[in-house]
N, CA, C and O of each residue as an XYZ file, in Angstrom:
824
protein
N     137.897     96.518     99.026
C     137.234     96.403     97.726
C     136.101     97.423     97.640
O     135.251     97.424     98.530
N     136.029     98.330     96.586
C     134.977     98.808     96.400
C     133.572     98.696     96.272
O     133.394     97.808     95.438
N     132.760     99.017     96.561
C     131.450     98.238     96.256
C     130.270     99.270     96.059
O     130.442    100.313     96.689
N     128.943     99.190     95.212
C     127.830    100.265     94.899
C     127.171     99.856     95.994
O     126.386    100.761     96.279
N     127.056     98.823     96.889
C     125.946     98.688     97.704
C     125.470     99.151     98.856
O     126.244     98.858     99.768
N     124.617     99.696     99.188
C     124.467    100.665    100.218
C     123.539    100.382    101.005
O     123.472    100.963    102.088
N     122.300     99.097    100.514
C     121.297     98.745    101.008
C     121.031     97.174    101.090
O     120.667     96.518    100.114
N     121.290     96.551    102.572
C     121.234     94.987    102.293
C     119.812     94.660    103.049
O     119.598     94.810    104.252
N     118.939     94.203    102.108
C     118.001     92.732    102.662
C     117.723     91.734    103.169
O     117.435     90.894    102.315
N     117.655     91.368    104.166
C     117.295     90.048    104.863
C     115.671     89.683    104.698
O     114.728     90.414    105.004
N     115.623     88.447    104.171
C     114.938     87.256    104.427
C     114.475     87.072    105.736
O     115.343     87.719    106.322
N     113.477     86.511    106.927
C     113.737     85.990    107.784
C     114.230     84.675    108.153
O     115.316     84.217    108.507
N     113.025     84.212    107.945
C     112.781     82.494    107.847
C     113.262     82.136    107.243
O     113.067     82.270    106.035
N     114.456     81.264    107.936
C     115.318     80.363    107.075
C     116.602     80.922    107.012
O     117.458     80.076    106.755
N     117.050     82.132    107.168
C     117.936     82.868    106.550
C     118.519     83.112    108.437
O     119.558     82.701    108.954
N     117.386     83.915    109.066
C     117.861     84.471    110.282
C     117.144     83.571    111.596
O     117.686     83.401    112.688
N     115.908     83.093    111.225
C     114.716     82.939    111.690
C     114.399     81.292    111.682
O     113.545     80.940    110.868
N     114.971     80.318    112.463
C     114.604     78.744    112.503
C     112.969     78.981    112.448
O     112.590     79.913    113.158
N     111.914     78.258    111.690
C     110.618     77.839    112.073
C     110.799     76.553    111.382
O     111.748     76.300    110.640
N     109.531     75.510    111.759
C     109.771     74.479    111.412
C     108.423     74.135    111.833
O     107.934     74.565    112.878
N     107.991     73.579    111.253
C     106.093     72.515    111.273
C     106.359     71.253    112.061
O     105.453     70.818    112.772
N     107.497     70.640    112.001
C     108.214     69.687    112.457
C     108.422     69.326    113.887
O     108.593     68.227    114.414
N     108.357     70.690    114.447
C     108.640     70.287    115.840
C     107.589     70.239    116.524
O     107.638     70.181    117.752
N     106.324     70.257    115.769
C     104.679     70.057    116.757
C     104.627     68.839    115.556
O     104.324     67.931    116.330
N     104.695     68.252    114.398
C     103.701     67.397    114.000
C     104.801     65.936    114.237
O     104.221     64.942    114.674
N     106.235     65.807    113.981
C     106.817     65.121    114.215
C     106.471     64.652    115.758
O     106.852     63.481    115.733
N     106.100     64.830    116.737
C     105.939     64.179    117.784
C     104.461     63.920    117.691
O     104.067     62.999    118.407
N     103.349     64.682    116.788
C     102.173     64.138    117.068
C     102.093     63.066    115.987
O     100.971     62.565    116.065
N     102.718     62.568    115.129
C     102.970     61.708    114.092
C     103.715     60.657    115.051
O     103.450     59.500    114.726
N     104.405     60.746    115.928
C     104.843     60.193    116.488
C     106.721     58.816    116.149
O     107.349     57.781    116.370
N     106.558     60.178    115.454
C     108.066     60.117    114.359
C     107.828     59.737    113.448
O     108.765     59.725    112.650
N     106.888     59.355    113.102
C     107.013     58.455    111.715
C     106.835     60.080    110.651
O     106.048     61.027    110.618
N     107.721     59.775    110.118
C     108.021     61.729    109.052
C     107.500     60.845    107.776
O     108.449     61.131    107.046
N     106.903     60.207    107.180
C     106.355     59.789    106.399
C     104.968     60.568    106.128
O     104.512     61.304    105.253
N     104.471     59.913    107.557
C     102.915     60.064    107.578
C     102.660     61.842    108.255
O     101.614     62.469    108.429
N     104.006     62.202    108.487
C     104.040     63.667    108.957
C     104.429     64.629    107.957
O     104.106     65.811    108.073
N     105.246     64.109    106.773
C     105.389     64.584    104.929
C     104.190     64.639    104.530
O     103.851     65.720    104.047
N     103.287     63.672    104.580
C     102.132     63.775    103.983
C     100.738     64.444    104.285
O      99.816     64.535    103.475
N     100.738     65.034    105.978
C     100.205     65.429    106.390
C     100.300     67.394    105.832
O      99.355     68.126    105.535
N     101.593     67.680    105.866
C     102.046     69.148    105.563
C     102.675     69.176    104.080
O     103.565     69.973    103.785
N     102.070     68.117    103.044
C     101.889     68.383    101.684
C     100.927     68.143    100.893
O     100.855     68.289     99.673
N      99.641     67.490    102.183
C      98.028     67.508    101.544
C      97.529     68.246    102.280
O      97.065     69.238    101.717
N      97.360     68.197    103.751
C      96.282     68.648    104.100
C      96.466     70.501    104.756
O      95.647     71.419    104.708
N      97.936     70.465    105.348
C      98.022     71.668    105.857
C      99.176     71.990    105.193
O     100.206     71.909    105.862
N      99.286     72.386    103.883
C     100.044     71.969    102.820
C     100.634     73.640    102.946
O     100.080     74.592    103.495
N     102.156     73.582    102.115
C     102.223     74.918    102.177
C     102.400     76.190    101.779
O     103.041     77.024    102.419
N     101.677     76.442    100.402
C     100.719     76.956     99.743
C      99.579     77.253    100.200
O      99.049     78.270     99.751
N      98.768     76.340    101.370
C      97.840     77.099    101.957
C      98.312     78.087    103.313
O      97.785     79.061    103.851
N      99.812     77.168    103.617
C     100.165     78.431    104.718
C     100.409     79.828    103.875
O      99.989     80.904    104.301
N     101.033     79.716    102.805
C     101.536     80.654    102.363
C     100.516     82.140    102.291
O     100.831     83.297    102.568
N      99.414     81.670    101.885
C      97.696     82.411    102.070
C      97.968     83.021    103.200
O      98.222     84.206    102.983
N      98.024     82.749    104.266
C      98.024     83.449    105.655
C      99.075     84.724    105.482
O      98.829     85.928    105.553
N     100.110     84.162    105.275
C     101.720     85.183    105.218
C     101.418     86.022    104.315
O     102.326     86.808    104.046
N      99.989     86.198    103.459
C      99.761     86.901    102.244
C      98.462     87.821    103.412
O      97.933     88.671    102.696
N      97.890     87.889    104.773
C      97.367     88.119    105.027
C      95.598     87.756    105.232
O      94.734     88.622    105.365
N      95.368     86.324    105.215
C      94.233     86.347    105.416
C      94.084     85.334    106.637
O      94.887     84.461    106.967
N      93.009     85.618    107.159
C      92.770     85.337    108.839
C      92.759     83.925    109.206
O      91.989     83.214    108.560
N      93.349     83.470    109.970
C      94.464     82.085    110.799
C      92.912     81.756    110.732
O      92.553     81.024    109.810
N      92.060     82.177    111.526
C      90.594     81.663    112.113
C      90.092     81.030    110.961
O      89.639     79.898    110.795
N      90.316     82.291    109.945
C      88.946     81.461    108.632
C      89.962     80.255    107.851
O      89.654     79.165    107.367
N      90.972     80.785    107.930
C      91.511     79.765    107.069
C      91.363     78.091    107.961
O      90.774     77.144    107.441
N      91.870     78.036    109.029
C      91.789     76.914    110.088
C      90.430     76.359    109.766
O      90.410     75.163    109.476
N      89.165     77.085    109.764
C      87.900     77.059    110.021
C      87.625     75.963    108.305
O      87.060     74.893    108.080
N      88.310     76.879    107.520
C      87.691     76.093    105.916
C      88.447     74.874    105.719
O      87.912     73.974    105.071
N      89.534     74.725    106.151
C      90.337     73.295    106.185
C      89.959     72.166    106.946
O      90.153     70.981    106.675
N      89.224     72.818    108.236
C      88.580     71.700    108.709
C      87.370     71.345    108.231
O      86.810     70.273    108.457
N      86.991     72.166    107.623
C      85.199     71.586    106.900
C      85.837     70.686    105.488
O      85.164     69.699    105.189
N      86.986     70.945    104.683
C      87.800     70.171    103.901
C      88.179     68.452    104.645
O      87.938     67.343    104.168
N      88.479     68.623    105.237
C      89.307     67.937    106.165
C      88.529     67.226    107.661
O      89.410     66.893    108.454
N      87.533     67.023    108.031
C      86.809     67.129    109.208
C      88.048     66.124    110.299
O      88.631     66.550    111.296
N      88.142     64.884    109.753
C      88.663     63.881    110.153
C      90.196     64.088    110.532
O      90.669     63.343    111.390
N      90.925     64.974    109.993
C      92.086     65.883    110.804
C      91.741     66.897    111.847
O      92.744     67.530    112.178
N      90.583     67.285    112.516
C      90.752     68.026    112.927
C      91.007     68.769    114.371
O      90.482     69.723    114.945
N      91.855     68.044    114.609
C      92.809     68.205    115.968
C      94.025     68.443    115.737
O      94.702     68.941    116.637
N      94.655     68.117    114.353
C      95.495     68.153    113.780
C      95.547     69.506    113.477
O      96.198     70.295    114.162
N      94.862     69.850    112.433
C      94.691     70.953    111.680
C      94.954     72.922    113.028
O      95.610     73.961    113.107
N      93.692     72.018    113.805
C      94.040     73.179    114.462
C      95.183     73.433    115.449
O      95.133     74.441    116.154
N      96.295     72.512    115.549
C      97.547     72.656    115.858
C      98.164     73.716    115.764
O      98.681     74.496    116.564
N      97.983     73.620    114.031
C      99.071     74.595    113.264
C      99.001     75.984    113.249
O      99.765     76.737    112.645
N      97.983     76.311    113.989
C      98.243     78.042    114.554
C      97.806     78.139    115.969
O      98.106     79.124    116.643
N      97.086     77.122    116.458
C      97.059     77.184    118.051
C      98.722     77.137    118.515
O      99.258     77.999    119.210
N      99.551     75.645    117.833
C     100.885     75.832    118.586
C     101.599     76.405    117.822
O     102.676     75.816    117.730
N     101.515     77.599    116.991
C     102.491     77.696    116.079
C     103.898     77.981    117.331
O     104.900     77.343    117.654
N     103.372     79.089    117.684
C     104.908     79.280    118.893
C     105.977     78.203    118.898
O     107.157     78.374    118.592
N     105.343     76.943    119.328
C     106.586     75.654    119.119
C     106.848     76.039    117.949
O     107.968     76.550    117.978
N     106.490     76.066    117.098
C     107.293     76.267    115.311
C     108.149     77.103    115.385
O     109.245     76.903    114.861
N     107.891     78.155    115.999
C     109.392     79.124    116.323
C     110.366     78.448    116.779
O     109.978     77.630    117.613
N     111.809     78.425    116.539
C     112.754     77.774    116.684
C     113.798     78.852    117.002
O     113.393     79.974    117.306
N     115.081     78.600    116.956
C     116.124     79.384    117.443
C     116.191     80.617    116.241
O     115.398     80.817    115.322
N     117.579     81.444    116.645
C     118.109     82.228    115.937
C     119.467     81.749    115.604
O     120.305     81.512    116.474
N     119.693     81.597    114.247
C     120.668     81.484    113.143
C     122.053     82.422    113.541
O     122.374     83.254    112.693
N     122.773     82.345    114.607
C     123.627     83.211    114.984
C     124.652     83.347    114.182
O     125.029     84.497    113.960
N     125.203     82.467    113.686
C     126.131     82.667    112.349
C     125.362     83.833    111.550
O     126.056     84.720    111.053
N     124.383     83.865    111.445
C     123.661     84.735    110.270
C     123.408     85.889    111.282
O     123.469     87.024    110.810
N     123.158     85.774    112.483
C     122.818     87.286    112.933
C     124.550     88.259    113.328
O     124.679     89.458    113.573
N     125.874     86.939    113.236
C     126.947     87.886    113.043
C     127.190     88.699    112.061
O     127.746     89.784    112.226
N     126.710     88.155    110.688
C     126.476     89.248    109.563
C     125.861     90.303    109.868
O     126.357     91.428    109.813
N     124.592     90.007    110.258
C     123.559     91.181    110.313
C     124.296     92.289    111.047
O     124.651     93.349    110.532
N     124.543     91.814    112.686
C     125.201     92.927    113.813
C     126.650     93.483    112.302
O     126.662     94.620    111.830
N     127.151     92.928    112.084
C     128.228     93.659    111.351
C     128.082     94.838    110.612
O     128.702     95.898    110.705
N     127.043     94.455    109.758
C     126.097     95.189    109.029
C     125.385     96.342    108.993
O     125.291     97.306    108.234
N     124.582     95.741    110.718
C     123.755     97.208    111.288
C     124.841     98.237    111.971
O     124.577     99.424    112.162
N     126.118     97.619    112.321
C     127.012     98.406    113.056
C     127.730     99.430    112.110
O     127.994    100.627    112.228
N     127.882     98.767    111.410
C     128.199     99.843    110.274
C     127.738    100.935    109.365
O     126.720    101.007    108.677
N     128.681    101.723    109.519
C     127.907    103.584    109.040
C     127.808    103.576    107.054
O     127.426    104.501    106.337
N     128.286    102.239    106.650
C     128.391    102.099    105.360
C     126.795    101.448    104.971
O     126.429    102.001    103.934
N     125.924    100.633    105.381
C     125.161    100.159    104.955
C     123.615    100.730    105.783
O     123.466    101.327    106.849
N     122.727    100.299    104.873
C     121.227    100.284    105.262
C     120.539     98.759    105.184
O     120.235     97.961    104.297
N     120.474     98.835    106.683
C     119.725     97.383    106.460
C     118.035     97.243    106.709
O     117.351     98.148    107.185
N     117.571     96.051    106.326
C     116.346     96.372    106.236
C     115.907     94.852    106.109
O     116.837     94.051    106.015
N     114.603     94.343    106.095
C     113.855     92.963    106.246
C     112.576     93.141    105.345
O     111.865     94.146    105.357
N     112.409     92.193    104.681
C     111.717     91.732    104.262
C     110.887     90.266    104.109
O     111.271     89.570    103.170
N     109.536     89.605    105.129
C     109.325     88.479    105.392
C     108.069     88.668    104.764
O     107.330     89.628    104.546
N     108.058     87.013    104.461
C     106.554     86.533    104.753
C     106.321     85.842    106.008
O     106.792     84.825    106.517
N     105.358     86.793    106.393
C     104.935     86.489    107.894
C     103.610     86.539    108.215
O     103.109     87.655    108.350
N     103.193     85.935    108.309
C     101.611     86.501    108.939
C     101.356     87.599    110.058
O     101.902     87.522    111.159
N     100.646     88.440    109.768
C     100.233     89.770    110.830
C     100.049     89.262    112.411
O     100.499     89.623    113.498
N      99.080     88.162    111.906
C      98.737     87.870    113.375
C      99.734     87.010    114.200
O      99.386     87.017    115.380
N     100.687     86.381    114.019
C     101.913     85.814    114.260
C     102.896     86.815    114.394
O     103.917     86.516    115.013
N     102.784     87.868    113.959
C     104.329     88.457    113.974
C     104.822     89.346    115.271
O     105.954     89.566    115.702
N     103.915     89.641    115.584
C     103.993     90.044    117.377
C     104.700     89.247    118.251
O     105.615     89.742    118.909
N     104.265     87.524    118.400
C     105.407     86.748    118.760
C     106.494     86.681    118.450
O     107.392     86.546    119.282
N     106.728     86.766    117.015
C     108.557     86.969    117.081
C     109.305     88.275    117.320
O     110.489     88.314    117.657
N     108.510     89.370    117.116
C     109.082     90.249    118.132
C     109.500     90.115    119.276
O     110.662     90.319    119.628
N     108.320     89.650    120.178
C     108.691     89.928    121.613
C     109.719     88.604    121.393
O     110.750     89.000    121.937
N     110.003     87.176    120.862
C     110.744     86.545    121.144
C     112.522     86.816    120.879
O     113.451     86.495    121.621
N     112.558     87.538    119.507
C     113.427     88.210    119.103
C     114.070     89.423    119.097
O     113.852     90.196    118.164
N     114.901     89.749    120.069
C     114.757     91.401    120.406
C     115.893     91.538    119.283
O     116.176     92.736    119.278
N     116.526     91.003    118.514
C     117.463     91.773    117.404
C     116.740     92.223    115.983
O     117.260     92.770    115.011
N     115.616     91.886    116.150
C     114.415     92.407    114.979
C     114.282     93.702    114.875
O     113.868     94.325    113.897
N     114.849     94.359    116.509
C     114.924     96.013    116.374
C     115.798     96.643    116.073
O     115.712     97.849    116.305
N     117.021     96.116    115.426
C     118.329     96.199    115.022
C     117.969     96.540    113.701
O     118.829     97.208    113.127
N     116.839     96.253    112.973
C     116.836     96.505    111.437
C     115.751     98.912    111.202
O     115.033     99.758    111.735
N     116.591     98.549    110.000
C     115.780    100.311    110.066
C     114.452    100.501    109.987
O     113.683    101.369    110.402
N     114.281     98.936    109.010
C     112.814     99.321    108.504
C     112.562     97.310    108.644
O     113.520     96.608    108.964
N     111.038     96.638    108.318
C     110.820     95.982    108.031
C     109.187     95.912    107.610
O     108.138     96.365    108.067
N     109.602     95.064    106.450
C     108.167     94.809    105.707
C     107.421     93.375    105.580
O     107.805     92.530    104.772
N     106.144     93.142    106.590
C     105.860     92.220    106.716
C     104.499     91.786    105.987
O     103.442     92.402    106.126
N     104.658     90.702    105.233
C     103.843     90.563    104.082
C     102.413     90.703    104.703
O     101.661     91.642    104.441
N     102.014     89.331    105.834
C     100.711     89.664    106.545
C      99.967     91.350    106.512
O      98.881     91.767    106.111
N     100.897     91.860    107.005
C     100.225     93.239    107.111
C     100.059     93.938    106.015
O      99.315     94.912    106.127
N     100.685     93.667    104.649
C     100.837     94.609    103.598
C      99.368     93.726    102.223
O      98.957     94.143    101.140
N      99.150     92.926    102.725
C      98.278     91.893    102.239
C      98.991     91.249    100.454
O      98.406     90.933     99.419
N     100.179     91.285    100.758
C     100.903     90.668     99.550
C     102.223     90.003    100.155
O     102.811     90.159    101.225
N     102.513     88.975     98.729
C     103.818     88.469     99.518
C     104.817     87.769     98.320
O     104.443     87.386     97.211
N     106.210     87.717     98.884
C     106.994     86.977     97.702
C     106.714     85.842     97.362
O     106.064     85.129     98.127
N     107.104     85.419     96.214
C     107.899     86.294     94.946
C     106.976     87.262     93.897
O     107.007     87.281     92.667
N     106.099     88.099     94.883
C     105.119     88.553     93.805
C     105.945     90.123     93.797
O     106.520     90.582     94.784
N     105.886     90.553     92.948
C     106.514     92.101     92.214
C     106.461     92.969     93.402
O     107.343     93.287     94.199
N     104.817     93.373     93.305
C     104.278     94.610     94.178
C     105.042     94.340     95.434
O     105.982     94.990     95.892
N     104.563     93.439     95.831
C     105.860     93.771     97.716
C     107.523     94.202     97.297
O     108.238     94.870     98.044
N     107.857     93.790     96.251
C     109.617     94.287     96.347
C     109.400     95.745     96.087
O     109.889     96.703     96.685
N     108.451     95.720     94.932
C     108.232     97.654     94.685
C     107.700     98.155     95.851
O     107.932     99.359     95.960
N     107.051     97.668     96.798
C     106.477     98.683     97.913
C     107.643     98.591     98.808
O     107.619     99.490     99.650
N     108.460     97.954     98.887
C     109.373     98.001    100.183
C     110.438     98.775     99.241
O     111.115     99.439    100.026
N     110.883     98.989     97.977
C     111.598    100.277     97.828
C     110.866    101.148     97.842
O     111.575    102.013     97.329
N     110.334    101.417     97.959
C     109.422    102.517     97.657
C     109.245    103.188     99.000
O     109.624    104.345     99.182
N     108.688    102.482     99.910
C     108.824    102.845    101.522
C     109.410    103.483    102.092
O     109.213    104.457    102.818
N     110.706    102.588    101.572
C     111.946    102.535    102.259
C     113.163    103.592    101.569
O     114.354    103.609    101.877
N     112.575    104.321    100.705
C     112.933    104.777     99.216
C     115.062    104.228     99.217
O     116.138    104.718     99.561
N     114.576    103.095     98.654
C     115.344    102.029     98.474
C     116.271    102.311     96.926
O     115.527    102.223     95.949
N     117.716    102.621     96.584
C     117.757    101.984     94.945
C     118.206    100.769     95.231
O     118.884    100.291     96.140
N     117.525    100.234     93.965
C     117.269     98.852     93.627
C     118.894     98.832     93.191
O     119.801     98.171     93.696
N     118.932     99.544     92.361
C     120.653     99.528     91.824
C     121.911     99.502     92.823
O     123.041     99.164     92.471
N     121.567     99.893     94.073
C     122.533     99.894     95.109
C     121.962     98.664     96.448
O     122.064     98.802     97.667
N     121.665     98.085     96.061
C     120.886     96.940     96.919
C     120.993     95.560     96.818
O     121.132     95.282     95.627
N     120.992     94.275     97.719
C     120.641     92.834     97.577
C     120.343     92.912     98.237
O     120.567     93.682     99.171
N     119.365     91.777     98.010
C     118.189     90.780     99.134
C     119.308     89.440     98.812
O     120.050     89.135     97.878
N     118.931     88.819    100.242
C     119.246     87.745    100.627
C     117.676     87.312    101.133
O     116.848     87.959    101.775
N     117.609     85.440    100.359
C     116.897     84.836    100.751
C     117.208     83.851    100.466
O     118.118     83.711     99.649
N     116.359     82.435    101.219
C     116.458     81.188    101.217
C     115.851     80.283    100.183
O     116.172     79.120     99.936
N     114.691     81.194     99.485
C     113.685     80.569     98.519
C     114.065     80.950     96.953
O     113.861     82.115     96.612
N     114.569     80.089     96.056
C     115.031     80.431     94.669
C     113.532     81.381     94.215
O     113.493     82.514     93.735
N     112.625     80.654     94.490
C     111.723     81.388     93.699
C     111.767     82.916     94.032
O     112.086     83.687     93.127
N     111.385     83.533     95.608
C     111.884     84.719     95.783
C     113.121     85.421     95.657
O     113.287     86.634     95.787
N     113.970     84.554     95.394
C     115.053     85.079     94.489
C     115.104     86.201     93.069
O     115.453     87.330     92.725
N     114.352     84.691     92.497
C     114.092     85.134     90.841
C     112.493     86.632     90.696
O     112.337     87.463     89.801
N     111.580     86.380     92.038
C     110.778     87.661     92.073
C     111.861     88.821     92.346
O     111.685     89.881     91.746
N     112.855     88.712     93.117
C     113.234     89.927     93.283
C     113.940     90.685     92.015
O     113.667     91.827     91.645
N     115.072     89.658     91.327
C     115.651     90.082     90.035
C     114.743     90.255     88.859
O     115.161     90.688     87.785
N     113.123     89.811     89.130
C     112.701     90.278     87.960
C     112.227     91.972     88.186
O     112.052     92.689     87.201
N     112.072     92.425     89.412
C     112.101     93.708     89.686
C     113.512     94.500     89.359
O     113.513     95.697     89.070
N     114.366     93.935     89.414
C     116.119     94.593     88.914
C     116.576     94.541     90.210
O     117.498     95.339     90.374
N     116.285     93.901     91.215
C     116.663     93.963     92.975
C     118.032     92.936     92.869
O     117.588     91.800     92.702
N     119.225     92.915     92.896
C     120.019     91.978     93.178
C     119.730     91.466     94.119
O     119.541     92.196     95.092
N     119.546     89.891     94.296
C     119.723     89.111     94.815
C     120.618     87.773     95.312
O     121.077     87.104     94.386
N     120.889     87.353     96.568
C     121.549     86.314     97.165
C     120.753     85.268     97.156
O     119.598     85.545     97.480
N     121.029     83.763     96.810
C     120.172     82.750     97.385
C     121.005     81.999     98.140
O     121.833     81.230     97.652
N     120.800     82.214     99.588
C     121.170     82.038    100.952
C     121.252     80.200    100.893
O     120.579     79.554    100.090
N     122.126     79.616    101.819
C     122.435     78.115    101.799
C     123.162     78.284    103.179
O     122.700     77.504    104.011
N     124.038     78.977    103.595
C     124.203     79.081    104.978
C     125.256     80.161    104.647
O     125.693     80.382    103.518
N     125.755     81.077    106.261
C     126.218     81.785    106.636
C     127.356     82.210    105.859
O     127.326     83.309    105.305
N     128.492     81.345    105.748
C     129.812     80.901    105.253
C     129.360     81.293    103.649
O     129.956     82.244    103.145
N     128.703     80.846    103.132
C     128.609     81.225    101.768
C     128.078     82.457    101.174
O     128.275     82.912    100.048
N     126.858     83.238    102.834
C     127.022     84.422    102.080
C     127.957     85.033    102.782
O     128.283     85.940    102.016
N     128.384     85.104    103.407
C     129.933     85.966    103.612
C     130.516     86.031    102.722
O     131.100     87.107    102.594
N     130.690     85.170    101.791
C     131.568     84.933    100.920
C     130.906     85.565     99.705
O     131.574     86.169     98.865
N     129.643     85.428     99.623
C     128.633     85.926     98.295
C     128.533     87.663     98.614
O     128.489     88.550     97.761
N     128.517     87.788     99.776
C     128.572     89.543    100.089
C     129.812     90.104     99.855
O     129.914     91.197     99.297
N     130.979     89.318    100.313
C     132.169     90.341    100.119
C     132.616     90.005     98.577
O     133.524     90.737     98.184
N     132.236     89.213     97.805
C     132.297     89.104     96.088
C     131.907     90.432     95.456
O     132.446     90.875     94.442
N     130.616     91.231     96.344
C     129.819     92.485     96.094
C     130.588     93.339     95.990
O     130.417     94.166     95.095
N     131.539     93.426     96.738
C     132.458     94.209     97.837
C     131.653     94.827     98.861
O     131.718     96.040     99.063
N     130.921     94.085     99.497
C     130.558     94.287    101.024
C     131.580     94.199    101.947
O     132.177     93.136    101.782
N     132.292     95.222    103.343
C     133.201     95.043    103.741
C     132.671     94.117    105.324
O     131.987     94.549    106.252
N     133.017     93.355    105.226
C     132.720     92.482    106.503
C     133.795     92.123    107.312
O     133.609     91.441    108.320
């Protein structure tokens, strides 16, 4: 099948990249996912993680949540002392796409996360197929993040990307709909099997 696309996007988290809040607060909750829902949709909620992945410092942010919060705060500072436990596996169904992908002389692949700067060093060294991509753009460091405009325009732009010959794949509708309001085709990722199936619709040859 023929296809215009010449440039594919990956998502991390979620897409390639297991993290999860779950696997440090679920045992300090002590299973009860009630009182561990409510903990990571008031207090270390995630909209305020999202702030970090936009670039601003683990320390101050930790620091102002606990003056919010005093009475969590053993809790609070969990969530970037252990983030590491939050790292979780790799999505191998999804990294057989990718290897397909990078192996091939037909496509340009490339990443695009929200990640925090100061975190993202760990998933390097934990992830050595992160060096498999040509380029990657990590929100922490760029001090912006999806679904906001400017990061999809700076990562074509970088990357001197056409938008017209391109999809992003991601897990989040909303960064979905940021990317197509830039003209970026986009995938909204649900598991492996479906984008295989959503890429070779493109005519991606897989």
């Amino acid at each position: 099948m023929n296809s215009n696309i010449e440039t594919v996007i990956f998502d991390l988290g979620g897409v390639l990249i297991d993290w999860n809040p779950e696997y440090v607060y679920l045992k300090e909750f002590r299973g009860n996912r009630d009182k561990m829902n409510w903990f990571l949709n008031e207090i270390c909620a995630w909209d305020w993680n999202a702030n970090q992945d936009a670039g601003y410092p683990l320390a101050k942010a930790t620091e102002e949540r606990i003056a919010l919060y005093p009475e969590h705060k053993e809790l609070i500072e969990m969530y970037y002392g252990r983030w590491e436990e939050m790292l979780g596996f790799t999505h191998d169904d999804t990294l057989e796409i990718l290897k397909t992908l990078v192996d091939s002389p037909h496509y340009r692949v490339y990443a695009l996360t929200n990640w925090s700067g100061e975190t993202w060093p760990k998933a390097l060294e934990k992830f050595e197929w992160l060096q498999w991509f040509e380029g990657i753009l990590v929100s922490g460091n760029e001090g912006m993040r999806k679904p906001f405009p400017e990061i999809y325009e700076l990562l074509l732009n970088r990357f001197n990307i056409n938008r017209n010959k391109a999809v992003f794949i991601d897990d989040s509708a909303n960064n979905v709909q940021g990317s197509e309001k830039v003209g970026l085709k986009a995938l909204y990722f649900t598991t492996a099997d479906n984008l295989r199936t959503d890429l070779q619709r493109l005519g991606v040859n897989l």
